[in-house]
N, C-alpha and C positions, 0 to 999 in steps of 0.2 A: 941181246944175243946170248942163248946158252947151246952153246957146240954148233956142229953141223950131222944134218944126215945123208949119208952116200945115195945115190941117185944117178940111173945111169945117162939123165940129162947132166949131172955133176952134183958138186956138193951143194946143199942147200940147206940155210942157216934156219939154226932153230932160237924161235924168239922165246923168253920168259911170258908167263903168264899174273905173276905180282909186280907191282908198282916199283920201282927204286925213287930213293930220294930223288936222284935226276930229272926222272919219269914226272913226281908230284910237284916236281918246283917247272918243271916244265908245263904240265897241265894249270896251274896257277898263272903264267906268263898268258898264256895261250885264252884262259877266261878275264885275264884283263885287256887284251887285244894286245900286246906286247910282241914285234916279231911276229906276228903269228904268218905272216904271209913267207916265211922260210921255216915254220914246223912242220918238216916231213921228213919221208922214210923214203929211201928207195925202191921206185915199184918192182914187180917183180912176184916170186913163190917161196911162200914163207912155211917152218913145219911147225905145230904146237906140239908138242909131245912125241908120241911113235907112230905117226901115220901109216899107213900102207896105203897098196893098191885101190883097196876098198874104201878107205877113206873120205868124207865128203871135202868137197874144197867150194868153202867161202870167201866170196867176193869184197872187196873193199876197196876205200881211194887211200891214197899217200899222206894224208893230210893228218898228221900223227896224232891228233887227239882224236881223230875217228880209229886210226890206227890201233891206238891204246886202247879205247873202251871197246872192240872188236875182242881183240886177245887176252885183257882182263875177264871178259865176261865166259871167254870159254878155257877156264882153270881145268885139267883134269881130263883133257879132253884129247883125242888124237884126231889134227883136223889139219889140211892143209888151206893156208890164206892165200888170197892171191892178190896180189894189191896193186891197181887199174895207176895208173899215171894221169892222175887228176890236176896237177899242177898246184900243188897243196892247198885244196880248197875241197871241204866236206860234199858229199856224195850228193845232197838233195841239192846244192847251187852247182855243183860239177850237173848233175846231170840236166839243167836249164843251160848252163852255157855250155853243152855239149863234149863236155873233157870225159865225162863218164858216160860210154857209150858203147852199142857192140865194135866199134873198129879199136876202141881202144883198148877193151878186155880182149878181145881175139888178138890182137898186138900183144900182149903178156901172154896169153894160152901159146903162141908159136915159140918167144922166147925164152920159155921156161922149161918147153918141152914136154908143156903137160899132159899132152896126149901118151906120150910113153910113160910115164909116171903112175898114171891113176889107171883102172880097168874099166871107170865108167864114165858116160859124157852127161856130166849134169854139174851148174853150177847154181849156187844158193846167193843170189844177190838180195841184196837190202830194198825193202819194199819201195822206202823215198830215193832210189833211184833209178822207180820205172818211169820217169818222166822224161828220160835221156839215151835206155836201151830200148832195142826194139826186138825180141826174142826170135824174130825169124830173122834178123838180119845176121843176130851172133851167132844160130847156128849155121846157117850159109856161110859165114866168113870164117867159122874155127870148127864148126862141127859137134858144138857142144850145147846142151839144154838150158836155156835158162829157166830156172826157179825163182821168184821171188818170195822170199821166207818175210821174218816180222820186222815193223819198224823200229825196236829200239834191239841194241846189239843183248843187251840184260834177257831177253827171250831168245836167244838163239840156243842153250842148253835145253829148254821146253820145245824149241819146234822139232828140234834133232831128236828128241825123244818119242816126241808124240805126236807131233804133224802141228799145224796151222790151227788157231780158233778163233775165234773175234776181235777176242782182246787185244790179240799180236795187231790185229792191222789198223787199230786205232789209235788215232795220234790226238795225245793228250798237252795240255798247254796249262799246267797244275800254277798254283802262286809261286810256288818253290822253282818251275823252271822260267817263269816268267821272270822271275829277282835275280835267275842266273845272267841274265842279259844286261843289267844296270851299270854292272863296273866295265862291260864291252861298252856302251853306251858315252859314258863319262870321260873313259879313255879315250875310244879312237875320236871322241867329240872334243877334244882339249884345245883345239887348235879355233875352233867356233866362239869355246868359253873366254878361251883368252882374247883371244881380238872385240868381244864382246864388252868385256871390264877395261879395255884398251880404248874401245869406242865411246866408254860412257865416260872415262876422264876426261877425254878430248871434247866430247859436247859441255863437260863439265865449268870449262874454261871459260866458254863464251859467258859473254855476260857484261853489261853497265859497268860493273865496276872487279877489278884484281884483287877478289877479299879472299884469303884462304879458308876461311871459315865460310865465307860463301861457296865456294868454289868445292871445299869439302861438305858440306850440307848437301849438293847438289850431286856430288861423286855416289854419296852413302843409298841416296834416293835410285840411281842409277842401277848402281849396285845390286841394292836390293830387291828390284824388277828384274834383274839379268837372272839374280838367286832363286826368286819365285818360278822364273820361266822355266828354268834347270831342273828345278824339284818337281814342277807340274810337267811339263815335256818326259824328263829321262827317267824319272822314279816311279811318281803316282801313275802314269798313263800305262807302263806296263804289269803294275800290279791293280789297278784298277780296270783294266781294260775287257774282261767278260762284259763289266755292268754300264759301258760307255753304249748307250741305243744309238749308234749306228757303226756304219761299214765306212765312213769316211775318217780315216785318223786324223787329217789335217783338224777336223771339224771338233771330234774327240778331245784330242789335244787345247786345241781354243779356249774350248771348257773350260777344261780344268785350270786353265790361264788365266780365264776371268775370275772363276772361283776363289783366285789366291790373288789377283789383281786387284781384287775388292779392299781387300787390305791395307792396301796404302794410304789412302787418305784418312784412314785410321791412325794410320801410324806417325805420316807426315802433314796432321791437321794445319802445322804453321803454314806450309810451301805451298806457291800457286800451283792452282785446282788445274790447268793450262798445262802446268809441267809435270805435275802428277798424273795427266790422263795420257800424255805420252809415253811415261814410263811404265804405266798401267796396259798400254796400248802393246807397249815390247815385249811387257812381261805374254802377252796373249802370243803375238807373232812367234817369240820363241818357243814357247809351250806346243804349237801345233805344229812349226818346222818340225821339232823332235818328234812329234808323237808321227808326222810325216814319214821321217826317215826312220823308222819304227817297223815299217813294213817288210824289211829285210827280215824279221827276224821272226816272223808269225805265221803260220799256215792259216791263219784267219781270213786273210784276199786274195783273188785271184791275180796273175801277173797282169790281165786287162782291165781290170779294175784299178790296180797301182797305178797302173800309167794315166789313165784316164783321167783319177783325181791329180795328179801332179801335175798333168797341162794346167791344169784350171786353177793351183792351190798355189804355184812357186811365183805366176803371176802377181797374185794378189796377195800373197807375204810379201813379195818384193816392194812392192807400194806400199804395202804397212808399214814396213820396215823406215820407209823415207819419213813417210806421216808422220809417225813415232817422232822420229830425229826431230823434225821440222816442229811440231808442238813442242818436246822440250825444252828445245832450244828459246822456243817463243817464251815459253815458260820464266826462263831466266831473265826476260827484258818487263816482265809482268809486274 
């Protein structure tokens, strides 16, 4: 917040356009998955600078790290924000489950009174969330234009200048924003890893005889298939995954599973080949669950193609998953 400006709809808060320490420990929370399902702002009409009548008014959701990089990117600028009641969830998955839509922006255009505010009816929405407005329906229901400007908020100073060109509407998927996704990955996946290292003690157990050094042998082997899969699933598969030849990530994933599966019986030449092919077998299962549940976060598949492979893929990890167990275990009586 820095002040308000008078409006004969009322007063209406003007945001800062640099970061505060708040802002960057909160964007930090927000890229490790932390909270993030309560990082928002209240929707509503927001002012950057000294807008007026003529002023353009950009469209955005509540979900404050989309929030934040909106109003960071336009420093210097006099522009009025309008921000949709997404239910703090970014603008491309708001607008697949329908939270970012024309009933919702015309819902903010009435209660912010923006029609008496501004002299003109055109709104500048974000390219990844024409998959949820429907431009004749928003202006039928508020009376106002939709525009869809470029898909990263960092081009919104170039379209405002100088219009629309290629570059703006293509959506890029660099190493660097793919690595942004690994500590979301790792995090909201914590609760998988752990019952996974919880699971391999407990198969740990069984066994001919109550040796702790057996028992630990057997933990370390567990272990280190659950580590391999971790690395191969949540790490390598999204910075690898340009060079993965196909469109199925479950399959993708597997890969790279096997590829660091191979490992183990290098590693653990003493331990039956029986209980090494089951931990070998996990390390795969997990590796492609992950690169599975991976599809949230890539514009690389279609939403019928996601579904599609996960009929066919949750099945057949789910049996692996027992396979797995059931060799190991065998393993231990070997």
């Amino acid at each position: 917040m820095d002040g308000f400006l008078p409006a004969t709809a009322g007063r209406i808060a003007r945001v800062r356009t640099s970061p505060t320490p708040w802002d960057r420990l909160g964007t930090c929370r927000a890229r490790l998955g932390l909270d993030r399902n309560n990082y928002t702002v209240n929707p509503g009409l927001y002012a950057i600078g000294q807008p007026g009548p003529e002023a353009p008014v950009v469209v955005t959701a509540n979900y404050k790290l989309t929030f934040d990089t909106v109003r960071f990117a336009l420093t210097g600028r006099d522009i009025w924000l309008l921000v949709a009641d997404t239910r703090g969830i970014n603008v491309w998955c708001a607008g697949g489950k329908g939270t970012f839509s024309a009933a919702g922006i015309s819902d903010q255009v009435r209660k912010s009174g923006l029609e008496s505010i501004v002299s003109h009816r055109r709104l500048i929405l974000p390219q990844l969330g024409a998959n949820g407005v429907r431009a004749r329906d928003l202006r039928k229901a508020c009376g106002f234009e939709a525009v869809f400007g470029p898909v990263r908020a960092q081009d919104l100073p170039r379209y405002l200048d100088h219009g629309e060109d290629e570059a703006m509407r293509t959506v890029t998927f660099t190493v660097r924003e793919r690595a942004e996704v690994i500590p979301v990955e790792l995090v909201l996946g914590w609760k998988l890893i752990l019952a996974s290292f919880l699971a391999a003690a407990l198969l740990s157990l069984i066994g001919p005889e109550f040796s702790w050094q057996a028992i630990r042998e057997r933990w370390i082997l567990a272990a280190l298939a659950t580590g391999l899969g971790l690395t191969a699933g949540a790490i390598l598969f999204p910075l690898l995954l340009p060079a993965l030849r196909t469109r199925l990530f479950s399959l993708g994933g597997a890969g790279l599973g096997l590829a660091l599966a191979v490992l183990l019986p290098a590693i653990f030449p003493e331990q039956s080949m029986v209980r090494v092919l089951g931990a070998g077998l996990w390390t795969v299962v997990m590796a492609s669950w992950l690169g599975l549940n991976f599809t949230g976060s890539t514009p690389y598949t279609s939403p019928s193609g996601v579904e599609k492979e996960m009929r066919k893929a949750i099945p057949l990890l789910a049996g692996s998953t027992v396979l797995a167990a059931i060799l190991f275990v065998t393993g231990n009586f070997v």
